[in-house]
C-alpha positions in Angstrom: -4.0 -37.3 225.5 -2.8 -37.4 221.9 0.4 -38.2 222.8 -0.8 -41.2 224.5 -2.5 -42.6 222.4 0.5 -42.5 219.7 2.5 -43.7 222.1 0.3 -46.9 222.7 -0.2 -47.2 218.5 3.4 -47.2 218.3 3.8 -50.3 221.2 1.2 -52.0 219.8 2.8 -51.8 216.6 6.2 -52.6 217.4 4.7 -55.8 219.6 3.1 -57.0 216.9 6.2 -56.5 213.8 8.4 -58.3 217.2 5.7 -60.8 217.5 5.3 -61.6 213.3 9.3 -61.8 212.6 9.4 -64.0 216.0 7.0 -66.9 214.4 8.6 -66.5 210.4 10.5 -69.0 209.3 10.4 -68.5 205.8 13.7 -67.6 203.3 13.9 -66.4 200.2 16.4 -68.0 197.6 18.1 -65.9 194.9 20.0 -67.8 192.1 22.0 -66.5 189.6 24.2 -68.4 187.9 26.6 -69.4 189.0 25.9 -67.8 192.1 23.4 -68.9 195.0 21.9 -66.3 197.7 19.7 -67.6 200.0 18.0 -65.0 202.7 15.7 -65.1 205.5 12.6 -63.5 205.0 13.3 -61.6 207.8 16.5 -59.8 206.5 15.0 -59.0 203.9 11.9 -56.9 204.4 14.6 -55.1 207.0 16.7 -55.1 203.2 14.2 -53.5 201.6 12.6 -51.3 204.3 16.4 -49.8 204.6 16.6 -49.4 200.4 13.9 -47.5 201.2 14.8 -45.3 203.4 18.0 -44.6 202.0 16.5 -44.1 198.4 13.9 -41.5 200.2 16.5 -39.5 202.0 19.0 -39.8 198.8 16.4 -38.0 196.4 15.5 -35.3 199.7 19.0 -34.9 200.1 19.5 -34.0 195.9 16.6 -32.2 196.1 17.6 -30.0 199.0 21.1 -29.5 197.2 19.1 -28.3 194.4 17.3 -25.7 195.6 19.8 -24.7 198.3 20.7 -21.3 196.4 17.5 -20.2 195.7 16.8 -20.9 199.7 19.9 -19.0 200.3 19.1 -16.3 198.5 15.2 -16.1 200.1 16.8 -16.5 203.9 19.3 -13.6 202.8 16.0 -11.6 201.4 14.1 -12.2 204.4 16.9 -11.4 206.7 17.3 -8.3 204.7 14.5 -7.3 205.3 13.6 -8.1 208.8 17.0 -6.0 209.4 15.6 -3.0 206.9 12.2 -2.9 209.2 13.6 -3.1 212.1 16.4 0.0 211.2 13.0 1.8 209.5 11.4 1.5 213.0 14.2 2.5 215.2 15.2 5.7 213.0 11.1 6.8 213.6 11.0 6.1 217.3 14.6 7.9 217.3 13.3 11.0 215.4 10.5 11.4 217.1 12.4 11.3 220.2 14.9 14.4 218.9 17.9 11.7 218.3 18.9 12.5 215.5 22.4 11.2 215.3 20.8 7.6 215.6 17.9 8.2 213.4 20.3 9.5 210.8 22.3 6.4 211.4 19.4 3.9 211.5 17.5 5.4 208.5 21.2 5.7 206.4 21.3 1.7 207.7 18.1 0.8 206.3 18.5 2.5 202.7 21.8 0.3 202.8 19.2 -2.5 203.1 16.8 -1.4 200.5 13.9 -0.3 202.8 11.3 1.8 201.2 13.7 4.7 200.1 11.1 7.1 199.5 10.6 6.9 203.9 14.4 5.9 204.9 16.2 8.8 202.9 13.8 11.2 203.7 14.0 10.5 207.7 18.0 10.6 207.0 17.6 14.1 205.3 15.8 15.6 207.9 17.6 13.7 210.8 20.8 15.1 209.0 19.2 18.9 208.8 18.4 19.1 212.8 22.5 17.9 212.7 23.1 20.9 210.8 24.9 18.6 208.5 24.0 20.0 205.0 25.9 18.4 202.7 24.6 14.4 204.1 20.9 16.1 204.2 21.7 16.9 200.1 23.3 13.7 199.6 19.9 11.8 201.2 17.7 13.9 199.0 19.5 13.1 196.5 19.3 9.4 196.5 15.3 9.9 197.5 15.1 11.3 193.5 17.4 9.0 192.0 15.8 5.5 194.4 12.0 6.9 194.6 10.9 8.8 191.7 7.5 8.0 192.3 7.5 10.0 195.5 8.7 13.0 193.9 5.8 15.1 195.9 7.1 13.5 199.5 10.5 14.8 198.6 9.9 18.4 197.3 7.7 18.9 200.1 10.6 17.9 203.1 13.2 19.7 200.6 10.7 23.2 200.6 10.4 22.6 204.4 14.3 22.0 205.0 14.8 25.8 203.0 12.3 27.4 205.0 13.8 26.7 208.0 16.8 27.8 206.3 15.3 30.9 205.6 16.1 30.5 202.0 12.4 31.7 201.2 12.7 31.9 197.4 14.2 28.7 196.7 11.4 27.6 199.1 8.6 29.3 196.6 10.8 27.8 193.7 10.3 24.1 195.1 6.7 24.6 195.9 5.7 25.9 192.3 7.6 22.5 191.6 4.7 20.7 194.0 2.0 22.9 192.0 2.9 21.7 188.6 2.5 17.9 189.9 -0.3 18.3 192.4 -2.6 21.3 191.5 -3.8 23.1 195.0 -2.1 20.2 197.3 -2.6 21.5 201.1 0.5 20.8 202.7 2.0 22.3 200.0 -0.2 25.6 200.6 0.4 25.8 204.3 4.1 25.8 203.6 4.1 28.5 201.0 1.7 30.3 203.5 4.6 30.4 205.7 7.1 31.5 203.3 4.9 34.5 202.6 4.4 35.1 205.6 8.1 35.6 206.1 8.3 37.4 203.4 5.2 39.6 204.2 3.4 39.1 200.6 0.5 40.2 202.8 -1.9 40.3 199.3 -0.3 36.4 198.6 -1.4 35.9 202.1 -4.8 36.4 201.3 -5.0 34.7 199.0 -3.5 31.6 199.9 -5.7 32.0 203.1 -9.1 31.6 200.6 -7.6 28.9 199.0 -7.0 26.9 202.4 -10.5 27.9 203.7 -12.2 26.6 200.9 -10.2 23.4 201.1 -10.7 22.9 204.9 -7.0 23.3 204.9 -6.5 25.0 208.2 -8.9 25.8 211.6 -11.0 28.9 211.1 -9.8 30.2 214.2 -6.0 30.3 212.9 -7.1 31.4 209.2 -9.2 34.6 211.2 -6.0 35.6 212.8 -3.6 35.4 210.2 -6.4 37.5 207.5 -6.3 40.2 210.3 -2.8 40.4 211.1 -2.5 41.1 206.4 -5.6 43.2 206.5 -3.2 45.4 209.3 0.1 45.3 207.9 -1.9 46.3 204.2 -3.8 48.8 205.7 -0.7 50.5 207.6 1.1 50.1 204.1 -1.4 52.0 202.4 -2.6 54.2 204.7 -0.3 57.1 203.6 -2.5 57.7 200.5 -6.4 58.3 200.1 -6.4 57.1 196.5 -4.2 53.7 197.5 -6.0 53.1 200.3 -9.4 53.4 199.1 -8.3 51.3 196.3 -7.3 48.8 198.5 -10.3 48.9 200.9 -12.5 48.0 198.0 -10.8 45.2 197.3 -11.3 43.9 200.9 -14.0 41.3 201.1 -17.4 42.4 202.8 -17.1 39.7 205.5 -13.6 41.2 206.4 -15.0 44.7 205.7 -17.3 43.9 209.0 -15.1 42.2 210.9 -14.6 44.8 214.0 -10.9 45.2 214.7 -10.0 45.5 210.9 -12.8 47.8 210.8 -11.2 50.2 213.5 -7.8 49.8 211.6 -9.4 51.0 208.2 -11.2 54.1 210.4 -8.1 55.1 211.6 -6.1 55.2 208.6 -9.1 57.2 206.9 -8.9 59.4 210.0 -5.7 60.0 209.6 -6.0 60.6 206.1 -8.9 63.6 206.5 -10.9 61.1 205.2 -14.3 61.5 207.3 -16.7 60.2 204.8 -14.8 57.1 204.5 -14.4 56.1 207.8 -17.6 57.2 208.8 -19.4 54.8 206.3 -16.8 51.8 207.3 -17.9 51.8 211.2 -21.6 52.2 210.4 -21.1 49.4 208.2 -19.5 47.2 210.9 -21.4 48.9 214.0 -25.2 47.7 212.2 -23.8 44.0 212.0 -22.2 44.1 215.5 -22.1 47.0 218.2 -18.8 47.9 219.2 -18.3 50.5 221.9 -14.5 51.5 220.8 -16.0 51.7 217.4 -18.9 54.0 218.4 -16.0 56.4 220.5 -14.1 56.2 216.5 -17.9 58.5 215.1 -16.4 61.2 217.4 -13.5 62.1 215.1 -15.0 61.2 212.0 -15.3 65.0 210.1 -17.9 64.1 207.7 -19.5 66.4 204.9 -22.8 66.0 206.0 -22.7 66.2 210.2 -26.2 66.8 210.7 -26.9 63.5 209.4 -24.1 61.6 211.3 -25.6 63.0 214.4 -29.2 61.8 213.9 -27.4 58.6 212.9 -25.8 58.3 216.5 -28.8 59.8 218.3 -30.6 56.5 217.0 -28.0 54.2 218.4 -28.4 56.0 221.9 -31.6 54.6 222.1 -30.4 51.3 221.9 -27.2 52.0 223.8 -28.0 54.7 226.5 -25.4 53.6 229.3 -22.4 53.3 226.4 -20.5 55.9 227.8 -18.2 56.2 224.8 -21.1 56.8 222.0 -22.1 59.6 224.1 -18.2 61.2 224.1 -18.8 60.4 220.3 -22.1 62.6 220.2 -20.4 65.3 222.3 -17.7 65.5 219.4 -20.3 65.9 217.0 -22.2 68.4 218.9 -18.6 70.8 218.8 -18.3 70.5 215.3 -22.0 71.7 215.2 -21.7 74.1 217.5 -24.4 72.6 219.3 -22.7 73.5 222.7 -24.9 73.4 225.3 -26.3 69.7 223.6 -22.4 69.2 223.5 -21.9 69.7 227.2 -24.6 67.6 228.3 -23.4 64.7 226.3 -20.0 65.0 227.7 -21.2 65.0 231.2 -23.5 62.1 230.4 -20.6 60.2 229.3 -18.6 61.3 232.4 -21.2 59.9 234.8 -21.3 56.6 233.1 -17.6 56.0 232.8 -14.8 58.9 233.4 -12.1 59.1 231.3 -9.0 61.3 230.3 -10.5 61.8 227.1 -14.1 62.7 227.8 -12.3 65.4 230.9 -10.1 66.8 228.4 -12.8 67.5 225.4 -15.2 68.9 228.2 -12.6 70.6 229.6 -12.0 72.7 225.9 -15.5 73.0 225.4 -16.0 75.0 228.6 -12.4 76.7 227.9 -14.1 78.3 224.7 -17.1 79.4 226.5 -15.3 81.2 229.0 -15.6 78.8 232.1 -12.4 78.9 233.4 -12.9 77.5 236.4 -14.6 74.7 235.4 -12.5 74.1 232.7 -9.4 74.0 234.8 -11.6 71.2 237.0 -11.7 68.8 234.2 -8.4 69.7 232.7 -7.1 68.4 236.1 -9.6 65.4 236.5 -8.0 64.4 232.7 -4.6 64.7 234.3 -5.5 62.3 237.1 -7.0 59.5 234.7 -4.5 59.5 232.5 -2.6 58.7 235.7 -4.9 56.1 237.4 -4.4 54.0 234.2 -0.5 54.0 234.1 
């Protein structure tokens, strides 16, 4: 509709200029002595309309000339950098994608064109890394420090990656102590020296760096649990060849882990295996009053302690809470030997056998009735032990 009605201004226009030189029949006279130039009116408003337009498009035309570098220069800027982004945005989609001879060559194209360095070398580095190509992955890190110092953090953190997966661990921890003194208790930086340990089995750094993640929300509770019992293991088992060492060691533990069941049984049997009855004895009641744990209850049965009498009266109580757990009552047979309570000792045993048979509960019934002189019997169970240990191959 607009286009109409331009179109109707512009014949209406053009009618009426047609219509106006048409009827003029004026001149205009121009003397100069000793000349004499005489014009019709008509020529020359077309004269002076065309001065006009030549004077206009003479001063656009200098203009244009005069700012035709600097335009230059801005198309070349903006070309540059449409190019750079569009190289940037390929070399992501192509690392993501596991391509990393076109995201090294697409990143490596867009530091050329002065994209963001502090993103384009560090894609090249890496891409360059999963090419195994070392010495192009040094050269892009290099250029990230010399082109972006500002993103010194970015770079040390990609560079401690790249030497983990290198299995260069202590250049790794040298790197991250690098991150430390510029960013005090920066997470990604604690997840990766996490993993160094971890490789390196600094179980006690492990730990540590573990309280420093939880408190930071640094990593799923879950993950963090798994990890604290898998150093809580590997410290016990390294201490666990000394009393002194590992009691040392055990009070160190914090009372959360302390209770935790699994590292609870692990600390029990090192103490067990130690001679160390009083220990152990105290670390599963400790862990059994939070939370009852039938393969902890069965670990009371080979705890010697000093005072028995009172262990016994101690697991007596629990029965009454737990009377079908069939390995508390193997526990309180145990006891009840070391007591010499036998007859109590035998009816615990069976107890436990009636519940739920096992090799173990056989075999220790089995001895029991061995040292009172029942053969028979005692053959019976020694052969029903035989027969679970086989069921549960």
């Amino acid at each position: 509709m607009r286009v109409l009605i331009w179109i109707l201004l512009i014949l209406a226009l053009a009618i009426g200029v047609s219509l106006l030189v048409g009827n003029n029949e004026g001149y205009v006279l121009i003397v100069r002595p000793p000349y004499r130039l005489e014009l019709s009116l008509n020529l020359l408003l077309i004269l002076v309309v065309l001065a006009f337009a030549s004077l206009h498009l003479l001063l656009r035309f200098i203009h244009y000339a005069r700012d035709l570098p600097a335009n230059v220069r801005a198309y070349k800027e903006n070309r540059r950098i449409r190019l750079g982004h569009a190289s940037l945005l390929e070399a992501l989609h192509a690392l993501s994608q596991g391509r990393y001879q076109i995201a090294q060559k697409s990143a490596s194209k867009a530091l050329d064109l002065g994209e963001d360095p502090s993103l384009t070398a560090l894609i090249a580095a890496r891409a360059s890394h999963k090419l195994k190509q070392k010495g192009q992955r040094d050269y892009y890190l290099a250029e990230a420090e010399r082109l972006a110092p500002d993103a010194e953090v970015a770079r040390l953190l990609l560079q401690a990656e790249l030497l983990l997966d290198d299995r260069l661990y202590s250049q790794a921890l040298d790197v991250l102590q690098q991150i430390e003194k510029i960013e005090h208790r920066f997470i990604p930086a604690l997840r990766l020296e996490l993993k160094v340990q971890l490789r390196l089995n600094n179980w006690e750094q492990v730990l540590v760096l573990l309280q420093q993640l939880e408190k930071h929300d640094g990593m799923e509770s879950w993950q963090a649990r798994e990890i604290r019992l898998q150093a809580h293991q590997h410290l016990i088992e390294r201490h666990g060849h000394n009393l002194n060492t590992l009691m040392n060691y055990w009070k160190r533990v914090p009372a959360e882990d302390k209770l935790n069941t699994r590292i609870a049984k692990l600390a029990a049997d090192a103490f067990i295996r130690l001679n160390a009855g009083n220990q152990a004895q105290e670390v599963l009641e400790m862990s059994l009053t939070r939370e009852w744990d039938s393969e902890l209850a069965a670990k009371l049965g080979d705890c010697a302690s000093t005072n028995p009498q009172k262990q016994l009266q101690q697991a007596e109580h629990w029965l009454l809470s737990h009377e079908q757990d069939a390995k508390l009552l193997l526990a309180l047979g145990k006891m009840c030997m070391r007591l010499e309570l036998w007859g109590k000792a035998q009816s615990y045993l069976e107890a436990s056998i009636s519940v739920q048979p096992c090799a173990e509960a056989h075999l220790t019934l089995a001895r029991l009735l061995d040292n009172r002189g029942e053969t028979d019997a005692a053959n019976r169970h020694y052969r029903l032990s035989v027969q679970a240990c086989e069921d549960n191959k």
